[in-house]
C-alpha positions in Angstrom: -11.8 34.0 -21.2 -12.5 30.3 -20.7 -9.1 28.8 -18.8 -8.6 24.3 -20.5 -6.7 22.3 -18.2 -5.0 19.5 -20.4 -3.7 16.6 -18.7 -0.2 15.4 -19.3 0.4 11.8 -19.9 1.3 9.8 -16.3 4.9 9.4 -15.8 6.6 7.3 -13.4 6.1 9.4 -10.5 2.4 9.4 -11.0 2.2 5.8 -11.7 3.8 4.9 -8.8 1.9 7.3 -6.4 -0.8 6.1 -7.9 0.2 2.4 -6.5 1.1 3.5 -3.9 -2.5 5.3 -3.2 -4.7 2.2 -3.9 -2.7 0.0 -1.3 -3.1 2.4 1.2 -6.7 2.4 0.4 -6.7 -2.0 0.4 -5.0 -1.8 3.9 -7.6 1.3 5.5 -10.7 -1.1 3.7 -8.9 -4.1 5.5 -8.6 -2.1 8.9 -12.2 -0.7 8.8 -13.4 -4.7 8.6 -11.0 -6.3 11.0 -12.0 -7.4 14.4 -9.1 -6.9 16.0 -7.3 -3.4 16.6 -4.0 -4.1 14.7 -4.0 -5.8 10.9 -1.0 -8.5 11.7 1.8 -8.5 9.8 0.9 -11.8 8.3 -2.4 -10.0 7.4 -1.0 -6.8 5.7 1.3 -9.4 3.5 -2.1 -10.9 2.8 -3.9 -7.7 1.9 -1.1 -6.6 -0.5 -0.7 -9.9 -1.7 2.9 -10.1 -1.0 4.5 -13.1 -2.5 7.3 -15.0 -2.4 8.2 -13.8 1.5 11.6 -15.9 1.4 13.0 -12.5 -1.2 11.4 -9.8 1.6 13.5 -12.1 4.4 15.9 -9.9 4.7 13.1 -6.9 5.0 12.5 -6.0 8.6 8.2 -5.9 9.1 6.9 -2.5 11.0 6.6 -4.9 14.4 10.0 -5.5 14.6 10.9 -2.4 13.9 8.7 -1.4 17.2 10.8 -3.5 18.7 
């Protein structure tokens, strides 16, 4: 008996883990080519092309968070 595996159409959830996957995989590519051992936060913002940084003002970045 031969088993077909149908895909469903993406919903939200996949759309957004999706997303979520490929700027994890812009920040590892960005990591693996920096010279230094920490991407800066200024850098990640770059990487994920984070705009408009007045709006995430009230956002607290990973270093400050470290504290």
């Amino acid at each position: 008996m031969t088993h077909v595996v149908t895909l469903s159409a993406p919903n939200a959830q996949d759309c957004m883990a999706l997303a979520e996957i490929e700027l994890c995989g812009e920040l590892m590519i960005a990591a693996s080519a920096a010279d230094e051992e920490r991407l800066s936060p200024d850098r990640i913002d770059e990487v994920l092309d984070v705009r408009g940084a007045e709006s995430w003002a009230s956002v607290p970045r990973q270093a400050a968070r470290r504290g």
